[in-house]
C-alpha positions as CSV (number, residue, x, y, z in Angstrom):
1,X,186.4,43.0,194.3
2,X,186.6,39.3,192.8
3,X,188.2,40.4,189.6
4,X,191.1,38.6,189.4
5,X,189.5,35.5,191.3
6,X,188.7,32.1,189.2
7,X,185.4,31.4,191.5
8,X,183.6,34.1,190.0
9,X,183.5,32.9,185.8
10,X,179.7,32.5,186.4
11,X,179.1,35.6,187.8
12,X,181.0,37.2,185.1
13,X,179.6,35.7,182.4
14,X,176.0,36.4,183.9
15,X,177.2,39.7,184.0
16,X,178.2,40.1,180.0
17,X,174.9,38.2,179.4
18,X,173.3,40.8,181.0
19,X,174.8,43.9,179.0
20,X,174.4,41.8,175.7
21,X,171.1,41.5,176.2
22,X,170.1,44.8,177.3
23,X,171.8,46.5,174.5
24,X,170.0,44.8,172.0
25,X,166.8,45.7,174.2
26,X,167.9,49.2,174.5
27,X,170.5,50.4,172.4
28,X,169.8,48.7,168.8
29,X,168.2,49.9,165.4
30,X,169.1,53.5,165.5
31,X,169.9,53.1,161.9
32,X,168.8,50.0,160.0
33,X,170.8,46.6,160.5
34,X,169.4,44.3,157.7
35,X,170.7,43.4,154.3
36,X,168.5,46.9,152.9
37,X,171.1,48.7,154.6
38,X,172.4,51.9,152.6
39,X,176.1,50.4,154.4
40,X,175.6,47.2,152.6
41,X,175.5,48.7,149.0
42,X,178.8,47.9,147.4
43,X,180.3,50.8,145.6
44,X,180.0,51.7,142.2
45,X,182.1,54.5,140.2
46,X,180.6,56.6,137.7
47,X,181.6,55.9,134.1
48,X,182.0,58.6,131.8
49,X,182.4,58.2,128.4
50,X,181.6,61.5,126.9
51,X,184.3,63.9,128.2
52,X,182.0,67.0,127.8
53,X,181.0,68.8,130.5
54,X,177.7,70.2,131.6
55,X,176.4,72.2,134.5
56,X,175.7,70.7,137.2
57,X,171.8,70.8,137.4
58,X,172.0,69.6,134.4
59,X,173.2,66.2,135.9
60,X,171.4,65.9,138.3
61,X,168.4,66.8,135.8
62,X,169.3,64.1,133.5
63,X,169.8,61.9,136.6
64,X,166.1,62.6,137.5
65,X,164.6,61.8,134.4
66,X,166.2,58.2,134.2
67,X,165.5,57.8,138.1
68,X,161.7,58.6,137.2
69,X,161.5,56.1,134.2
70,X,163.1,53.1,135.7
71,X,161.3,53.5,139.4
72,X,158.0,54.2,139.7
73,X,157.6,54.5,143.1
74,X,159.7,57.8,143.6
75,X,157.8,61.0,143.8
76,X,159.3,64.3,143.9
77,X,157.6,67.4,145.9
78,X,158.3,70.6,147.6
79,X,158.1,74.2,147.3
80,X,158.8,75.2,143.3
81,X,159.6,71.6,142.6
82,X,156.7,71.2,140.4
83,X,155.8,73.7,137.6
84,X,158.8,75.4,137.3
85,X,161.2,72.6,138.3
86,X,162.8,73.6,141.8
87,X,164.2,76.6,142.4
88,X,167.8,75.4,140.9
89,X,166.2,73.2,137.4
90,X,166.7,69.9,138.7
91,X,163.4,69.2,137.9
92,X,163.3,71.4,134.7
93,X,160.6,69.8,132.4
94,X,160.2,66.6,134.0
95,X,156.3,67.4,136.3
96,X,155.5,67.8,132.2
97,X,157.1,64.8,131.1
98,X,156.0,62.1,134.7
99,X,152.6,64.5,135.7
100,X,151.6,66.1,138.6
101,X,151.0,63.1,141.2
102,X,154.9,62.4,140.5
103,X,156.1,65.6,140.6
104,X,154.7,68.2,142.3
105,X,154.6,71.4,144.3
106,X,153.3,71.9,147.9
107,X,152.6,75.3,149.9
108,X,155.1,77.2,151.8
109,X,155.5,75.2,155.0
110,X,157.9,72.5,155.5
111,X,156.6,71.0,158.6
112,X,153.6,69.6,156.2
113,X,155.8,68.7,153.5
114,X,158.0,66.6,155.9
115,X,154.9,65.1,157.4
116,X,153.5,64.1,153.5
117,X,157.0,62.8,153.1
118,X,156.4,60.2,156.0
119,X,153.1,59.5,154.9
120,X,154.3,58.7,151.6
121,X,157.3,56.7,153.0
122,X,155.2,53.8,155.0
123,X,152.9,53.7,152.3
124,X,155.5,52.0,150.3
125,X,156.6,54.8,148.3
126,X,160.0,56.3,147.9
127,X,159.3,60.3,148.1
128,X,162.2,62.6,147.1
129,X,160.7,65.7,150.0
130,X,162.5,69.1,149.1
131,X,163.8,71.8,151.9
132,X,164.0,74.6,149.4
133,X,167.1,75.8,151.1
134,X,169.1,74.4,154.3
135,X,168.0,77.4,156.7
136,X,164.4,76.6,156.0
137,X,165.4,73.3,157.7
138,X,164.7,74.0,160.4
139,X,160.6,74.5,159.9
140,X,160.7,70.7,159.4
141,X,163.0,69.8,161.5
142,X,160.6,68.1,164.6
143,X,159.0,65.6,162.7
144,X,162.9,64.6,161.3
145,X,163.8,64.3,164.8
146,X,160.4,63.0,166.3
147,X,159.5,60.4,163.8
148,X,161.5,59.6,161.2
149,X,165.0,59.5,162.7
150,X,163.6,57.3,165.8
151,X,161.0,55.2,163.3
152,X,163.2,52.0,163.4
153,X,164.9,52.7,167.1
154,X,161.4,53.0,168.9
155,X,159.9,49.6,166.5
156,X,163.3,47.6,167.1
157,X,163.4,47.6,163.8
158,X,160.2,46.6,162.3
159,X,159.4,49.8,160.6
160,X,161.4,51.8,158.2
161,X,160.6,55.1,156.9
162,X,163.2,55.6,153.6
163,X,162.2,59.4,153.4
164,X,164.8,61.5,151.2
165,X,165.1,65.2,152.1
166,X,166.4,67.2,149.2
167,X,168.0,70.1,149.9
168,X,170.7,73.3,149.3
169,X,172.7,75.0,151.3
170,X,176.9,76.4,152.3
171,X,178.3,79.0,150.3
172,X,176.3,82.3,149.3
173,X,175.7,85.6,149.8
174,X,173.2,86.4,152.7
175,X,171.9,86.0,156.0
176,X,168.6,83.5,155.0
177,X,170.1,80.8,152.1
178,X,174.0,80.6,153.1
179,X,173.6,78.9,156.2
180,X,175.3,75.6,157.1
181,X,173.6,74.3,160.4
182,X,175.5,71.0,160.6
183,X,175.7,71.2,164.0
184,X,172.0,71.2,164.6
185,X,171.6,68.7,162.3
186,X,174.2,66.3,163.7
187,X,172.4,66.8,167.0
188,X,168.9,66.6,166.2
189,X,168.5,64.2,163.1
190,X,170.7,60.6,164.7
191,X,168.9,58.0,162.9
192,X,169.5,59.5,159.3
193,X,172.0,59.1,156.7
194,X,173.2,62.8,156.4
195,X,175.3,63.3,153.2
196,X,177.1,66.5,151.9
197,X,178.1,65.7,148.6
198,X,180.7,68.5,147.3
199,X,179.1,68.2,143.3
200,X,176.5,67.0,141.8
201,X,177.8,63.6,140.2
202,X,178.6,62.9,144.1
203,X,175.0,63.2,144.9
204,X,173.1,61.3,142.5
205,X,175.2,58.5,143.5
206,X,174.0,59.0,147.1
207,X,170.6,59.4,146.0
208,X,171.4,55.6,144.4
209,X,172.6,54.6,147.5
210,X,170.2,55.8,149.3
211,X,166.9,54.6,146.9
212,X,168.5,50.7,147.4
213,X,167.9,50.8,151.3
214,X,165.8,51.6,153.9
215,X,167.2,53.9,155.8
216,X,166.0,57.7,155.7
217,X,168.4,60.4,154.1
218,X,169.1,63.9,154.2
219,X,170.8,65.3,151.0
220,X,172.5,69.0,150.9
221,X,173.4,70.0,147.6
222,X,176.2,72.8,147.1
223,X,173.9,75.7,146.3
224,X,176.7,77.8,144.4
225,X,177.9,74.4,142.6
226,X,174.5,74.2,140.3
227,X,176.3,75.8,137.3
228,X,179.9,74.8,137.5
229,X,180.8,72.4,134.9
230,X,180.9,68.3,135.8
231,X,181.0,65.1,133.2
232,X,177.8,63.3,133.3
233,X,178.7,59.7,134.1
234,X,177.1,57.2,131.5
235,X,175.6,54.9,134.0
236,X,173.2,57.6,135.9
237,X,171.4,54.6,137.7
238,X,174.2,52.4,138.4
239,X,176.8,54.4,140.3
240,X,176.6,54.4,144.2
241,X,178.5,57.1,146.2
242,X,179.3,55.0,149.4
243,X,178.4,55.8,152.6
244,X,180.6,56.7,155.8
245,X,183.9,56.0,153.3
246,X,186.0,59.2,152.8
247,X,187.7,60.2,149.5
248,X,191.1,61.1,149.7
249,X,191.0,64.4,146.9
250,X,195.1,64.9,147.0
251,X,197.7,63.1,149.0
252,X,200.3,64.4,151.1
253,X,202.4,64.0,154.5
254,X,202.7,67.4,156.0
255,X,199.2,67.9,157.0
256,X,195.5,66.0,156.8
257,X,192.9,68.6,156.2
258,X,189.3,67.3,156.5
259,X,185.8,69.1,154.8
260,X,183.1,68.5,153.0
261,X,180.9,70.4,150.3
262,X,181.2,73.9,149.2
263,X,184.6,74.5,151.7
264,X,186.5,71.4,149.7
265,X,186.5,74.5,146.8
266,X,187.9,77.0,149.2
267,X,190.7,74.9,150.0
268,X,191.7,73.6,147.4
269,X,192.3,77.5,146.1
270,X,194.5,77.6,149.1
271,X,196.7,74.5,148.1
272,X,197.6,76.4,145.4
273,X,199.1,79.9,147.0
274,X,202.7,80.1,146.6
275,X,203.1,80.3,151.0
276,X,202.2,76.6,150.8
277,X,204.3,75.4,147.8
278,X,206.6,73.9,150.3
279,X,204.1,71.9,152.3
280,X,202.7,68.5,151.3
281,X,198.8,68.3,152.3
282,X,196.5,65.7,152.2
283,X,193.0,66.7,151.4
284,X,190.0,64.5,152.9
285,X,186.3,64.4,151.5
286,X,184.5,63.3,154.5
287,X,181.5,62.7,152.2
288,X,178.7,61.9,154.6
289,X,178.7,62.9,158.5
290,X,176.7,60.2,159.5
291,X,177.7,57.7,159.1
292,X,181.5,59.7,160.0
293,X,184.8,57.3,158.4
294,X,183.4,53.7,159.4
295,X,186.8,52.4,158.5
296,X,188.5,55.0,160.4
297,X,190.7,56.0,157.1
298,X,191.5,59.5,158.8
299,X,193.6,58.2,161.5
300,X,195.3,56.1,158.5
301,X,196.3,59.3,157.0
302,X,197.3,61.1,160.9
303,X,200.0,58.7,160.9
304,X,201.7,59.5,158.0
305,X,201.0,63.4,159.2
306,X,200.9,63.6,162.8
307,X,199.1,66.8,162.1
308,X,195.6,68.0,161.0
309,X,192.8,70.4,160.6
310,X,188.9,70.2,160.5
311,X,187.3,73.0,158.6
312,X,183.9,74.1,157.8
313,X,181.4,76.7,157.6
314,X,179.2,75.8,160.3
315,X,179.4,77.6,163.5
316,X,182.8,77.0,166.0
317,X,182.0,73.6,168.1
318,X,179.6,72.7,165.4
319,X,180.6,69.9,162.4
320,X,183.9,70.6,163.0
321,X,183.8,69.7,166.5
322,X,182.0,66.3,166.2
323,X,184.3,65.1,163.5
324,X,187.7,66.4,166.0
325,X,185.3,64.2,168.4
326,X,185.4,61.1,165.9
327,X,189.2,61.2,164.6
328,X,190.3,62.0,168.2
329,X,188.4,60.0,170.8
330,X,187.0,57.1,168.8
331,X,189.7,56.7,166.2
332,X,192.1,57.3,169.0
333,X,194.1,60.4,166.9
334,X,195.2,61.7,169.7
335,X,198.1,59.4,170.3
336,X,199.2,60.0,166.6
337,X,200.0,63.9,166.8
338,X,202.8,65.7,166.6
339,X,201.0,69.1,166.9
340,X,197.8,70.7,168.4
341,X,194.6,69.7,166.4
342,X,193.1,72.6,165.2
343,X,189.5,73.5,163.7
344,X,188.6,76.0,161.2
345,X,184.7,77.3,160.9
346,X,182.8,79.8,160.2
347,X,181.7,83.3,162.5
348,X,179.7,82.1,165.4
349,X,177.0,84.2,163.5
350,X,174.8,84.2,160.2
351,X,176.7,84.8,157.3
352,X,176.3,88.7,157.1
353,X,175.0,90.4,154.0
354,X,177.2,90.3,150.5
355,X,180.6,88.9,148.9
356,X,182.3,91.2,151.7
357,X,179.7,89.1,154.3
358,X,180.3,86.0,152.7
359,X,184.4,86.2,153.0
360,X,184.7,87.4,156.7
361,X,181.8,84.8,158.1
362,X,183.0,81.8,156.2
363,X,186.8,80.2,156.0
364,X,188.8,81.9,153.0
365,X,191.8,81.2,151.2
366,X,194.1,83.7,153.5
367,X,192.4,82.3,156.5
368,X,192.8,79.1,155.6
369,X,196.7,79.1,154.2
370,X,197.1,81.0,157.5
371,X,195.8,78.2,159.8
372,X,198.0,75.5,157.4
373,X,201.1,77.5,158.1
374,X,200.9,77.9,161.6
375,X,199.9,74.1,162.4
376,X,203.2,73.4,160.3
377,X,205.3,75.9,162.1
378,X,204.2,74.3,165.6
């Protein structure tokens, strides 16, 4: 009632005082806000200086086998991890090469290997915890959500649990290890980094990033991207993927398309279909969803586009609607568009059974091109 009244400068700035003070109290140290955090760690791009290419477990298994002779404090563990090197040869040869206490295998429940993970964490080590596959997630998922992504919230940020869950998951055939929960995840797991690297070069440099902080991580591999071909960069240990910065994969000023992982594949095979020859698109790499596009780089490229699309394989409302949620609200898209935002996602189902399964549950080329067209035709 005294707003615009000069008598009240005390009141007000008891007031602010007050909010200041009791958001620090209240509302601080979800994630961690010192100099170890993973937001702090300048970038670093990979070098490659050998042009071959190798499949991409193959980088990642290199990447291991450095990470385990420079640092040893990381431990590696989960279900197949061990003796025959994780389901997908990451670890192929290396329990032989570091020993069992390094890396090793644990029995088929993830709620115990997430709880050794945390043990392991505020002991002072830095364990590498494997989810054999994303849907299996969700076993584990109440001590993520209990402990470790409230750890430095509920301690103001005196404790720190750097726990790093390894995991697979998007594109493949079946109901039980296609699934792409992001949804859930976003939901249940605030207080951890949650990166979706689209290959394998993209996620050892997250694991980097992640191994030179504190704050707790969850890593999803592409699970069909193990054997397509990548350059292994020369400085394995070096190179940082950084976190909460999108990559811009192709430029254009028709239409900003926004993904992650295994879908960035999907459309880019759309790009290429003769229907959109004509129309310029600019294709954003989200790269992590939490942190979402600190810098707010995807309302940069709205405004050269006043148009775009979120697309994913989660369920409708899921991933896709909490970055719309981000670009829109907090990045204030809205007053940028020329069209109706749209999202793209998956079947609000499993993926059913099969290739067949696989392209009528997920986004595919035609539906893709399709939803491009029409948001250009508006």
């Amino acid at each position: 009632m005294t707003e615009n009244s000069g008598q009240n400068t005390a009141l007000k700035n008891y007031y602010e005082a007050l909010r200041s003070k009791n958001k620090e109290l209240f509302n601080s140290n979800l994630f961690d806000e010192s100099q170890k955090s993973a937001l702090k760690k300048a970038a670093v791009p990979p070098v490659f200086t050998d042009e071959t290419m190798i499949n991409g477990f193959e980088v990642l298994n290199k990447y291991f086998e450095e990470l385990f002779i420079q640092n040893p404090k990381v431990v590696a563990f989960g279900e197949d991890v061990g003796f025959i090197g994780d389901v997908n040869q990451g670890f192929a040869g290396l329990q032989q090469k570091f020993g069992e206490e390094r890396i090793f295998d644990s029995g088929i429940r993830e709620l115990t290997i997430m709880g050794q993970g945390i043990g392991l964490a505020l002991r002072g080590l830095r364990p590498i915890a494997e989810i054999q596959y994303l849907d299996y997630l969700l076993y584990g998922l109440q001590p993520l959500s209990d402990d470790v992504s409230t750890l430095q919230f509920r301690t103001n940020g005196k404790q720190a649990c750097p726990l790093i869950v390894r995991t697979r998951g998007h594109r493949l055939e079946g109901i039980w290890h296609s699934g792409s929960p992001m949804g859930m995840i976003l939901n249940a797991l605030r207080g951890i980094r949650i990166c979706v690297p689209r290959n394998m070069v993209q996620a050892a440099g997250m694991y980097n990033t992640l191994l030179s902080s504190n704050d707790p991580g969850l890593v999803i591999e592409c699970l069909n991207g193990y054997r397509l071909k990548e350059k292994l960069p020369s400085n394995l240990l070096e190179f940082t993927t950084p976190l909460g910065i999108p990559e811009i994969l192709q430029e254009g000023d028709d239409v900003t398309i926004v993904s992650y992982g295994s879908t960035l594949r999907i459309i880019e095979e759309a790009l290429k279909q003769p229907a959109l020859k004509n129309t310029s698109c600019e294709l954003i790499d989200v790269q992590t969803l939490l942190p979402f596009d600190i810098h707010h780089s995807i309302a940069q490229s709205l405004k050269k586009t006043s148009r775009i699309i979120f697309i994913d394989e989660d369920v409708p409302g899921g991933a896709t609607g909490f970055m719309f949620q981000q670009v829109m609200e907090v990045q204030g898209g809205y007053r940028l568009l020329d069209a109706a935002p749209k999202t793209l996602s998956g079947q609000a189902h499993r993926p059913a059974y099969g290739s067949d399964g696989d392209y009528f549950s997920k986004p595919n080329v035609e539906s893709i091109t399709e939803a491009i067209l029409s948001l250009v035709k508006e």
